[in-house]
C-alpha positions as CSV (number, residue, x, y, z in Angstrom):
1,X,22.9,-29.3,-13.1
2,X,23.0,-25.6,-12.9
3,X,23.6,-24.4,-9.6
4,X,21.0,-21.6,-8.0
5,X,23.5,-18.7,-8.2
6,X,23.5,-19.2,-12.4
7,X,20.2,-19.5,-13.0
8,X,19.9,-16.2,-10.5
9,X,21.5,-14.0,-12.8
10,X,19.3,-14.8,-15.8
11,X,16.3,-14.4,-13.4
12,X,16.0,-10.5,-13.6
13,X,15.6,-10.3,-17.6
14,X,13.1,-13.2,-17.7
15,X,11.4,-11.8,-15.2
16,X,10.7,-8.4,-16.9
17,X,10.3,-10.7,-20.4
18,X,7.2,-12.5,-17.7
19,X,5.9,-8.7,-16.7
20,X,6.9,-9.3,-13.0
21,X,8.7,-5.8,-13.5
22,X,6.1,-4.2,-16.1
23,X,6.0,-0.4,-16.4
24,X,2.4,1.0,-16.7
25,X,2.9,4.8,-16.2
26,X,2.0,5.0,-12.5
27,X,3.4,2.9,-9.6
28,X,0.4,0.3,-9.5
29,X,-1.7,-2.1,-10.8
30,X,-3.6,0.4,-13.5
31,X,-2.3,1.3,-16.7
32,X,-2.1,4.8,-17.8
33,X,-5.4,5.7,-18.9
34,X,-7.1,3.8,-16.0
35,X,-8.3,1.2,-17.0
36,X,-7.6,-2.1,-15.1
37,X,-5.1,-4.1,-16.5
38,X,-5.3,-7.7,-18.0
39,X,-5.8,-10.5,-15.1
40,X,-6.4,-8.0,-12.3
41,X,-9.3,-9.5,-10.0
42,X,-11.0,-7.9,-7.3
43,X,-12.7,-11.2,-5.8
44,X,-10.5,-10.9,-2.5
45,X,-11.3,-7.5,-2.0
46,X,-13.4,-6.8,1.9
47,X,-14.3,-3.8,2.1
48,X,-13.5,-1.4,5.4
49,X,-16.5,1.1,6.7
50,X,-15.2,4.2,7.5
51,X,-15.7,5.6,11.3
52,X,-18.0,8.7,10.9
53,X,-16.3,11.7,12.6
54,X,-17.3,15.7,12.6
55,X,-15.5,16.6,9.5
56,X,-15.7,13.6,6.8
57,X,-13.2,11.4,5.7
58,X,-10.3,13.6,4.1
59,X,-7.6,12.3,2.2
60,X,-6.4,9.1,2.3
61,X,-2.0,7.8,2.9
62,X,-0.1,7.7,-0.4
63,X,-0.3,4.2,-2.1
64,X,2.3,2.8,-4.7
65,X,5.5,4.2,-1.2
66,X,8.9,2.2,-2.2
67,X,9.8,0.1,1.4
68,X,12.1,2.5,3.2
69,X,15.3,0.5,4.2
70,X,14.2,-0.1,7.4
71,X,10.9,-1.1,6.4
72,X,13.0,-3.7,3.7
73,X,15.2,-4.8,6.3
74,X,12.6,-5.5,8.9
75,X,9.6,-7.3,6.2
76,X,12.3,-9.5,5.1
77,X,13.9,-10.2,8.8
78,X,10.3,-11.0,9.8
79,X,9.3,-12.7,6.6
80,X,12.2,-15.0,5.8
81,X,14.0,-15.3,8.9
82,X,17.1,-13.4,7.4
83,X,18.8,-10.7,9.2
84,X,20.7,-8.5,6.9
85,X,24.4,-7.9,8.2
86,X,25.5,-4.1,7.7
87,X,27.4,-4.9,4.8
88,X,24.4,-6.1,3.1
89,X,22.6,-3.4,4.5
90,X,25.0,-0.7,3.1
91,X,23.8,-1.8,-0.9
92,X,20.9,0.0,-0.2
93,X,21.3,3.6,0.0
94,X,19.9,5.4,2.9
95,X,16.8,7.2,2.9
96,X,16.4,11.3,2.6
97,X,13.8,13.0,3.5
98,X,12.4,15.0,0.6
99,X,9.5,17.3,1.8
100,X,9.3,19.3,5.3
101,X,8.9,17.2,8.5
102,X,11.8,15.1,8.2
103,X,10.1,12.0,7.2
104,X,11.7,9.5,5.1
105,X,8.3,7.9,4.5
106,X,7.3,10.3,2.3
107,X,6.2,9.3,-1.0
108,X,8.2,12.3,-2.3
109,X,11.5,10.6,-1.5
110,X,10.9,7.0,-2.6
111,X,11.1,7.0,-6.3
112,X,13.1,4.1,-7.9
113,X,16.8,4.8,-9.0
114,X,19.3,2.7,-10.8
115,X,21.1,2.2,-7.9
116,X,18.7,0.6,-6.1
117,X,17.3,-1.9,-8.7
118,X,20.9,-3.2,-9.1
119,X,20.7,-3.2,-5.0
120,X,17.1,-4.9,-4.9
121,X,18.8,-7.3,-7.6
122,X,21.6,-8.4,-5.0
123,X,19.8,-8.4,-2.3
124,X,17.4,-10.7,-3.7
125,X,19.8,-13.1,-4.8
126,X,21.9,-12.9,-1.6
127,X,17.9,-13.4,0.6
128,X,16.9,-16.0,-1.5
129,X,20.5,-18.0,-1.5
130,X,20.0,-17.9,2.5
131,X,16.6,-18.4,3.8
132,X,16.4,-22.0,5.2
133,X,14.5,-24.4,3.7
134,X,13.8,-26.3,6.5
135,X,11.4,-24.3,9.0
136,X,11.8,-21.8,6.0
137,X,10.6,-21.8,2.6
138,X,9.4,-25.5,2.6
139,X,6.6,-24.2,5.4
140,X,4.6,-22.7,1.9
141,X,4.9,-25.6,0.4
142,X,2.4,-28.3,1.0
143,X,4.3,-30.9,-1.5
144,X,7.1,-30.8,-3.4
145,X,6.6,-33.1,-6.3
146,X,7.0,-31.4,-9.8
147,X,3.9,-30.9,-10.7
148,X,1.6,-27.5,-11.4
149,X,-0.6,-28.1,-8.8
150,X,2.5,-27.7,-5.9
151,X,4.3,-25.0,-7.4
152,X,1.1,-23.0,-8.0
153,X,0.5,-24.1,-3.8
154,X,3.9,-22.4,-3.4
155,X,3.5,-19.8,-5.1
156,X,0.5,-18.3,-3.5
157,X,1.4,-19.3,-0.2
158,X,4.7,-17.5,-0.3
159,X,2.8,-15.0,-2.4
160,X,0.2,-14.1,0.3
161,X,2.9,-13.2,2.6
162,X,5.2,-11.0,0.5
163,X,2.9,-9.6,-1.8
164,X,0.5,-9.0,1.2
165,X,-2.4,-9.8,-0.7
166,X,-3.5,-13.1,-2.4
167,X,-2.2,-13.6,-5.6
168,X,-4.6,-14.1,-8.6
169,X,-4.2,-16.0,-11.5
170,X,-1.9,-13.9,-13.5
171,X,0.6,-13.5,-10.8
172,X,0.6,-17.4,-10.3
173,X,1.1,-17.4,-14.6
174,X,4.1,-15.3,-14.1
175,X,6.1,-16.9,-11.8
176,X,4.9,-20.3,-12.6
177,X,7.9,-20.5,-15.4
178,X,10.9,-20.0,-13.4
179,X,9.9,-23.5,-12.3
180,X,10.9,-24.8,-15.2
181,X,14.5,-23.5,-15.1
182,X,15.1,-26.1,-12.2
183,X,15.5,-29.6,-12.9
184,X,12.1,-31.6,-12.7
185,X,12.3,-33.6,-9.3
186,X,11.9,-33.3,-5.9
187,X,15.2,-32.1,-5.5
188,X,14.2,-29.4,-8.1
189,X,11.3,-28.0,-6.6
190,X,13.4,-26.3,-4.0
191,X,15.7,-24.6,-6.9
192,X,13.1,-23.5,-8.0
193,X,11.4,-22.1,-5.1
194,X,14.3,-19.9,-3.7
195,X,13.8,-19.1,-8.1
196,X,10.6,-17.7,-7.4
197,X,11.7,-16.4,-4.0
198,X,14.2,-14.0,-5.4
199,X,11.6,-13.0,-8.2
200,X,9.3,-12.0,-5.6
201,X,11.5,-10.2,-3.4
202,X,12.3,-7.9,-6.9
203,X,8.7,-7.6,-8.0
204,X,6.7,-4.0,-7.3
205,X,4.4,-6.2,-5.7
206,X,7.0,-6.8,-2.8
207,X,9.4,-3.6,-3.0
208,X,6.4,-0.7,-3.2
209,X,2.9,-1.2,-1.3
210,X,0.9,-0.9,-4.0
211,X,-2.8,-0.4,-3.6
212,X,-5.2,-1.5,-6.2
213,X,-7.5,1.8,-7.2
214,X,-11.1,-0.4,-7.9
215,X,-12.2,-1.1,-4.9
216,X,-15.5,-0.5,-3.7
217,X,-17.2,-0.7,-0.3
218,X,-20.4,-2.9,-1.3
219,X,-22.5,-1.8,1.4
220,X,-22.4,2.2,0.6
221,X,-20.6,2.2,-3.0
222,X,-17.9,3.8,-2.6
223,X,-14.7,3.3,-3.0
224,X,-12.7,1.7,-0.2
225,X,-9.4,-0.1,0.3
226,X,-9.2,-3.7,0.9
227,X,-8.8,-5.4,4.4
228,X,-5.5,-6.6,2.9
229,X,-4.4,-2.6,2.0
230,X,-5.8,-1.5,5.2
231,X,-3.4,-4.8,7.1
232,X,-0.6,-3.1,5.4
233,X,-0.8,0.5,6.4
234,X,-1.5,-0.9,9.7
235,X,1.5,-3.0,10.1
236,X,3.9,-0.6,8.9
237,X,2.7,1.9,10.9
238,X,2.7,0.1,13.7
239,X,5.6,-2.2,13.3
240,X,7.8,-0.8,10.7
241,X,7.4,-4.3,8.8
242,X,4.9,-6.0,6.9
243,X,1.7,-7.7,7.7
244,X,2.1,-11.1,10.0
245,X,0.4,-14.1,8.5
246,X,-2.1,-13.5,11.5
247,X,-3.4,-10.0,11.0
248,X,-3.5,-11.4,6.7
249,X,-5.7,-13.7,8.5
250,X,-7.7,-11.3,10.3
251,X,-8.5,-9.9,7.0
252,X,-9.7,-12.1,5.7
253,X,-12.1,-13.0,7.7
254,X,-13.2,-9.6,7.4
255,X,-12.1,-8.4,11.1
256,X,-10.5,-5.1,9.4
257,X,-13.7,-4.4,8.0
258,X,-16.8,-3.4,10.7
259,X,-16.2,-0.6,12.7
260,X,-15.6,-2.4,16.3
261,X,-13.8,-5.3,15.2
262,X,-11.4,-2.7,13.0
263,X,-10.8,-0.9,16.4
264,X,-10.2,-4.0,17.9
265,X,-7.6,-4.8,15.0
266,X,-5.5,-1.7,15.7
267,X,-5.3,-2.4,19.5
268,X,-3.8,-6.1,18.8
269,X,-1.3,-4.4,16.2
270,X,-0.4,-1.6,18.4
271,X,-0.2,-3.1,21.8
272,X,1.8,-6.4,20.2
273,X,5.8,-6.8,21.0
274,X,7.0,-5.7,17.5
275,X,5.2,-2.1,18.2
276,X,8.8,-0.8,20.1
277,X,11.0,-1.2,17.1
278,X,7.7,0.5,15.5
279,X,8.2,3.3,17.9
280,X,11.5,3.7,17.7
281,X,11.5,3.9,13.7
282,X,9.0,6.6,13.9
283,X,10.8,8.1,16.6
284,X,14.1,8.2,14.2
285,X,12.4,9.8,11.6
286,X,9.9,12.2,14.1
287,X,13.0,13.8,15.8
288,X,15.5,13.2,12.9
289,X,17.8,10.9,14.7
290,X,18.7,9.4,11.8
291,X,20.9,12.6,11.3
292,X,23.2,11.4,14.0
293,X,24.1,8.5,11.8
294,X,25.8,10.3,9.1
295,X,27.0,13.2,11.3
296,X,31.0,13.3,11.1
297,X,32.7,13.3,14.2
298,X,34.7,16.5,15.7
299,X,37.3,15.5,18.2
300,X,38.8,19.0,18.5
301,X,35.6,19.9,20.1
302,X,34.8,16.9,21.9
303,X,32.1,15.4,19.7
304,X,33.7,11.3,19.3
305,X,32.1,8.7,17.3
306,X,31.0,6.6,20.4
307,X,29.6,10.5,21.9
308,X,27.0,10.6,18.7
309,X,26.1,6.6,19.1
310,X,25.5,7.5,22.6
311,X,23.5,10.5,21.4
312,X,21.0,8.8,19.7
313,X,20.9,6.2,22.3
314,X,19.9,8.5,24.8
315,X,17.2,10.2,23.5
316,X,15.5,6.7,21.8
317,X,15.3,5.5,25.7
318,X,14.6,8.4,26.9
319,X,11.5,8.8,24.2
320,X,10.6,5.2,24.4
321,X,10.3,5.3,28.4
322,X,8.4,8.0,28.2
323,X,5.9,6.8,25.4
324,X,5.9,3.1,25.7
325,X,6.5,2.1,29.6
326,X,5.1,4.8,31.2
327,X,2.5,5.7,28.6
328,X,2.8,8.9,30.0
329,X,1.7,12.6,27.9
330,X,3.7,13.3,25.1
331,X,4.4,16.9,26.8
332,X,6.4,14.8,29.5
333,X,9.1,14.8,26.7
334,X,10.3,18.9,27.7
335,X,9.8,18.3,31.6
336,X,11.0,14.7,32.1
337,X,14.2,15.0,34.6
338,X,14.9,11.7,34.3
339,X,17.7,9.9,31.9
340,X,19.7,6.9,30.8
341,X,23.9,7.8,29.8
342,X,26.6,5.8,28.8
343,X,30.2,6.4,29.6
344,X,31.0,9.1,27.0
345,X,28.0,11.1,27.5
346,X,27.6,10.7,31.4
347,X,30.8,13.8,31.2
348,X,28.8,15.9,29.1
349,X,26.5,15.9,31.9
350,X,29.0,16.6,34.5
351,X,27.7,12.6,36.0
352,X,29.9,9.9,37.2
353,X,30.1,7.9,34.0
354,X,29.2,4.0,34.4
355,X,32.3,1.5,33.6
356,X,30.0,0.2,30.6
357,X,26.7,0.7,29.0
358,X,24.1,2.8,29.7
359,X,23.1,3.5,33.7
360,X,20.2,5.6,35.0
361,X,20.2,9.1,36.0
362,X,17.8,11.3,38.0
363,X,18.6,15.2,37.2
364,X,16.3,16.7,39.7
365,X,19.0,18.8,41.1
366,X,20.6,19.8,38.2
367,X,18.9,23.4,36.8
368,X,20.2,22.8,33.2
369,X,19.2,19.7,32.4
370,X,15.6,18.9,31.3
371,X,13.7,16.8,28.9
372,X,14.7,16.6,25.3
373,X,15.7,20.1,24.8
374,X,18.9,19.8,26.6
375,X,20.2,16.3,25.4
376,X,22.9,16.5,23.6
377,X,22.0,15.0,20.9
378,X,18.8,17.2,20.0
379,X,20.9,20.1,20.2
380,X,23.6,18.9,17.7
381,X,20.8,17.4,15.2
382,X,21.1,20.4,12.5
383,X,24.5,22.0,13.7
384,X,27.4,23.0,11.9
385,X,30.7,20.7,11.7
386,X,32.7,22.8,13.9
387,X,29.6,25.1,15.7
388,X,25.9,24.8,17.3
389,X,24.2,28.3,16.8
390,X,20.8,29.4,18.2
391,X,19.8,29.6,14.6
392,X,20.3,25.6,13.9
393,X,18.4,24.9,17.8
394,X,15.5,27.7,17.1
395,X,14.9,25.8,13.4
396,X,14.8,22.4,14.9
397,X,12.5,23.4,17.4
398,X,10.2,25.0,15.0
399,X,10.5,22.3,12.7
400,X,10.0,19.5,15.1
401,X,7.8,20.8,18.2
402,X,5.8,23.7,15.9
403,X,5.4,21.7,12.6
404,X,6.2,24.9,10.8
405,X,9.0,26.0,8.2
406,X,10.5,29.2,6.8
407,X,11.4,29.6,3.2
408,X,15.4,29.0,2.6
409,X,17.5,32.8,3.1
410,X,18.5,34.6,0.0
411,X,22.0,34.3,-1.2
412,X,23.0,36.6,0.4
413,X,22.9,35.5,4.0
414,X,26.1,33.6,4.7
415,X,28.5,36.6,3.8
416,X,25.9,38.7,5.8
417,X,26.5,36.9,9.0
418,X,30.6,35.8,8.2
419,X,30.6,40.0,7.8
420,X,29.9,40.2,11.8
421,X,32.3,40.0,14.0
422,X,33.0,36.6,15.6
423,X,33.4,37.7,19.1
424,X,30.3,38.4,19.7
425,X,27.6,36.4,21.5
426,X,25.2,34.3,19.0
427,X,22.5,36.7,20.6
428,X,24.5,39.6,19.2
429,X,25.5,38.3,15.8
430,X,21.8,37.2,14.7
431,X,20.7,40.6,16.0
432,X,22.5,42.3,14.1
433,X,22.3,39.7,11.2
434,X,18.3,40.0,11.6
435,X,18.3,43.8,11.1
436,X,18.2,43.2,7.3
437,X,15.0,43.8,6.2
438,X,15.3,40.7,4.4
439,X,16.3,38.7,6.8
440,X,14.2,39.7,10.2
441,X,11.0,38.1,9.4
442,X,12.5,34.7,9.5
443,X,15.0,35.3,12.6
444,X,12.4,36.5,14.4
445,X,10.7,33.8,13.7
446,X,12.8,31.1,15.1
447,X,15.7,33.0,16.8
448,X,13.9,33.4,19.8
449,X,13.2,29.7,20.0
450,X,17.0,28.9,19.8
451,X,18.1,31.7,22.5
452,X,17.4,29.5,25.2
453,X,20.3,26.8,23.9
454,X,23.4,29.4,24.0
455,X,25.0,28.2,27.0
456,X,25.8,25.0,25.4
457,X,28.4,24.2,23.3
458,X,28.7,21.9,20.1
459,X,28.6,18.8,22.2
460,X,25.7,19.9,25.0
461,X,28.2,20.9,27.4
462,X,26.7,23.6,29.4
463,X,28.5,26.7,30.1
464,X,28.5,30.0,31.2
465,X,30.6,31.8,28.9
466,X,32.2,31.1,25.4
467,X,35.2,30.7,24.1
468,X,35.4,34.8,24.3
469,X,34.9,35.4,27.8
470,X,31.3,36.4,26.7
471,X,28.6,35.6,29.7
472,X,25.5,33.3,28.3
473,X,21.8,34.0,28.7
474,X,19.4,31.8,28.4
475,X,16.1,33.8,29.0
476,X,14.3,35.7,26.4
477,X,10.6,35.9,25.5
478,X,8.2,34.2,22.1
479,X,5.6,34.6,20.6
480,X,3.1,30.9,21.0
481,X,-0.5,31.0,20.7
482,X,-0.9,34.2,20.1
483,X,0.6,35.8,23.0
484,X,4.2,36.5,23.9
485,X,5.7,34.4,26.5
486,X,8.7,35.3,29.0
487,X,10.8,33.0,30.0
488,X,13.8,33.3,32.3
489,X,16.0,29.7,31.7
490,X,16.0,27.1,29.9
491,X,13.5,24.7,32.1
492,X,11.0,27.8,31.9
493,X,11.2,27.3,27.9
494,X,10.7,24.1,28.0
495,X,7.6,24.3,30.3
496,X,5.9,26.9,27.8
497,X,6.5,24.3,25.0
498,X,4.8,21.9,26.9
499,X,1.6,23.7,27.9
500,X,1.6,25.3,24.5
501,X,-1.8,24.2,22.4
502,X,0.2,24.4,18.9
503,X,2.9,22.0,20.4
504,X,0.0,19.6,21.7
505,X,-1.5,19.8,18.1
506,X,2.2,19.3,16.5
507,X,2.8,16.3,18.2
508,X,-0.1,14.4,16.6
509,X,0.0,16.4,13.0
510,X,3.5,14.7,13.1
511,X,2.2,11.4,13.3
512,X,-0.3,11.9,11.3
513,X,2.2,12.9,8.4
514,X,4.0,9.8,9.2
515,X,1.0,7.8,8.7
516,X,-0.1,8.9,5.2
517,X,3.3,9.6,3.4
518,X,2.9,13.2,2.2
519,X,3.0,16.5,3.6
520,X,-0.1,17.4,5.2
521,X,-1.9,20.4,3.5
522,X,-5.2,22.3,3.9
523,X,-7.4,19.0,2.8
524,X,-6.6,17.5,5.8
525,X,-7.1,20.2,8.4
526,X,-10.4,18.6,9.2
527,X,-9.2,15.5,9.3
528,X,-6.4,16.8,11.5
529,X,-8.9,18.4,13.8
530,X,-10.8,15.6,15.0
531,X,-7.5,13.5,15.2
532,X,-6.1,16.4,17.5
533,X,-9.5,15.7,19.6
534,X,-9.0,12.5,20.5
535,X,-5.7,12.9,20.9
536,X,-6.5,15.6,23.4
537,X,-9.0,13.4,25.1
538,X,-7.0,10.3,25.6
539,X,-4.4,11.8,27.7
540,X,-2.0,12.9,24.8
541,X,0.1,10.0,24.7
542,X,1.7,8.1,22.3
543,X,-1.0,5.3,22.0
544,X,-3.3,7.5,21.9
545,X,-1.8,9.7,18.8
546,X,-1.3,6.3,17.1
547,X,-4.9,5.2,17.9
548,X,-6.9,8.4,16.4
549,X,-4.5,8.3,13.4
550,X,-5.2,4.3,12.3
551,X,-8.9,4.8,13.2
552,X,-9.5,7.8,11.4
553,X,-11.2,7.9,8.4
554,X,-8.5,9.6,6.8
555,X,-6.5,6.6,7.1
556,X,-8.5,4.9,5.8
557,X,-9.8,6.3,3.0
558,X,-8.6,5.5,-0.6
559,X,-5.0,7.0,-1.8
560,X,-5.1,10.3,-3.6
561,X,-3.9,10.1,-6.7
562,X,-0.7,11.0,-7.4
């Protein structure tokens, strides 16, 4: 008898000879000139009533988004029980973010490469060699005699759950075959299972979430997503994973569909245990932790591998407290005095360190410490190897905080500033860097939002002079909301950010991005404004930001079109 791993690696050309991997032009289930391709059925599709708000339903999230790697690791984690070690991990190349905002979501950075089919082709093999059978795989099958009737059982049971929708008739006819690779016994059936398993797990059906662009809402006409669609956006939004075999359930019994039981949907899905490591993914991709990942370490200037692990440690419990067990105002994030160190960091601080993981800290007393701003690992997000400037703070504050970009500097702009002397204060360089005509509409722009961040060194240290003997400042003045704003430290900064309206309105634009894929543009203003709204009037935390998002209209509205 072959064994599994042989009859793998012919699975990947029979499956494209079976159209599990068919190209049609667009990442879907249409073919190019729209029409709806051979065996496509609509018969499971419920339609979702959109919540009537002051500005229509906008635009709807991108449809057709490749699984980010965390979203891959998690659905298959949760799915099939198997936790990917980093080494498998590492096949997959990590995510980039590809438009402004940081997110790696965006539909803009998920096209297919080479390099990941070959990875989605190993990983698939290696997933379906070690998901259990027992308590595993054999919980989609209701028999296991060779016969069509329990392999077509199978296949739309294990279907349902990775395909997030129920299959229809020509997925069953695709699949079916790879049956017949396996010997034809009992002993068979579960050869040919993990077969089918690792078919799946390579299909576009599994690997993209594909929404199907015929639906229509029966009771007004229009076109709609299905319950199924709208249990997928959910639960990757919420979860950073695919739908449970419950909330599949829930759609189809139509609770995704009618207004109130919708909103009652998204409350179960947001308030359930999986919603942390939900949280925490946005909260990677919101405040681009995911940068400290790949940062290299500088030891010369104190910034250790186990510093930048701490780092991001730091500000995911610090963000996390904040949002999840306190479920207190977003704002809270600039004015929070409160923090959790581990041994490396705690000296950054100028705290005893603990003798081993992370201990809590109150920094009441301490003037330079507060909120996000001043952690460490904030500061160093977009910095140089060797150097933090004001310019690389000021940019991730307007990025992040402000939701606003400046166009790249000319060419010119590196032997412009390496032309200044070095000895000067990064107050003084950029000031004299930003009296180029050319470059003093952007540095006034976000200079003044990175002045308050010159005291501290590469690794947050804070300080009063530099490595020059210069004396620090960290007061200045901004213009936010249409009025400039003195502020005489740090803490006073961070307290105008907080009360600021466009930093309120930031904060939930940014999860709003998150939730649709794509940049937000002037379509979605509307949309955007009535989202703010509730935001505003829900006490501007994080559930509340997640809430008016999922329950929008915009979300759930059908997918442009690419």
């Amino acid at each position: 008898m072959r064994s599994f791993h042989d009859l793998g690696r012919r699975l990947l050309p029979l499956a494209m000879c079976l159209g599990l991997l068919r190209c049609t032009g667009t990442i879907g289930d249409r073919t190019t000139d729209g029409a709806t391709p051979r065996g496509a059925s609509t018969s499971s599709h419920v339609p979702v009533d959109p919540v009537p708000l002051a500005h229509g339903p906008g635009v709807g999230p991108s449809a057709g988004r490749r699984l980010t790697k965390g979203e891959y690791t998690n659905t298959i984690g949760d799915l099939l029980g198997v936790v990917l070690r980093s080494d498998d991990a590492n096949l997959l190349p990590d995510d980039q973010p590809a438009t402004g905002g940081g997110f790696r979501d965006d539909i803009q950075g998920l096209l297919p490469t080479a390099v990941r089919t070959d990875a989605y082709e190993a990983l698939a093999t290696l997933v379906s060699e070690r998901v259990a059978w027992a308590g595993g795989l054999s919980t989609h099958a209701s028999c296991t005699a060779p016969t069509p009737a329990c392999r077509e059982g199978f296949i739309r049971h294990l279907g349902r759950v990775l395909y997030r929708r129920p299959l229809d008739d020509f997925d069953v006819g695709n699949l079916a075959p790879l049956f017949d690779l396996a010997p034809n016994d009992a002993a068979g059936f579960e050869v040919g299972a993990r077969l089918v398993t690792q078919a799946m797990l390579q299909s576009p059906h599994f690997l993209y979430r594909l929404e199907r662009l015929d639906g229509v809402d029966s009771s007004t006409g229009k076109a709609a997503p299905s319950a199924y669609e709208m249990a997928t956006r959910l639960s990757y939004l919420a979860w950073l994973s695919a739908p449970a075999p419950e909330l599949l359930d829930a759609a189809e019994r139509g609770e995704l569909g009618a207004n109130e039981s919708y909103a009652a949907g998204v409350q179960r899905v947001i308030s359930s245990s999986p919603a942390r490591r939900g949280f925490e993914g946005y909260a990677e991709d919101w405040l681009q932790l995911y940068r400290l990942d790949t940062r290299t370490p500088n030891e010369q200037r104190g910034v250790s591998q186990a510093l930048l692990n701490e780092m991001k440690e730091e500000t995911l419990r610090f963000a996390s407290r904040i949002a999840l067990t306190e479920h207190g105002d977003l704002t809270d994030l600039f004015t929070d005095k409160k923090t959790e160190l581990g041994p490396a960091l705690a000296p950054i601080y100028g705290v005893m360190a603990p003798a081993q993981g992370f201990a809590s800290y109150d920094l009441s007393s301490d003037p330079h410490r507060i909120g996000i701003l001043t952690q460490p690992g904030f500061m160093i997000l977009r910095a140089a190897p060797d150097r933090a400037t004001i310019v690389h703070r000021g940019l991730m504050v307007l990025r992040v905080f402000l939701c606003s970009e400046v166009p790249a500097p000319p060419a010119n702009a590196a032997t412009r500033i390496d032309s200044i002397p070095a000895n000067l204060t990064d107050r003084e360089r950029f000031a004299l860097h930003a009296a180029a005509p050319t470059c003093k509409a952007c540095h006034s722009t976000f200079d003044p939002l990175g002045h308050p961040f010159e005291p501290y060194d590469l690794a947050g240290k804070f300080r009063t002079q530099d490595e020059f003997g210069n004396d620090l400042r960290s007061d200045g003045e901004v213009m936010l909301d249409g009025a400039v704003q003195a502020y005489a430290s740090t803490a006073s900064f961070a307290s105008i950010l907080g009360k600021s309206a466009s930093v309120q309105r930031c904060l939930v634009s940014k999860m709003f991005q998150y939730g649709l894929g794509r940049s937000l543009d002037d379509t979605d203003q509307g949309a955007l404004d009535d989202i703010a709204l509730r935001f505003e009037g829900a006490g501007r935390t994080y559930l509340a930001a997640i809430t008016a998002v999922a329950t929008s209209p915009a979300f759930r509205a059908m997918a442009p079109v690419q």
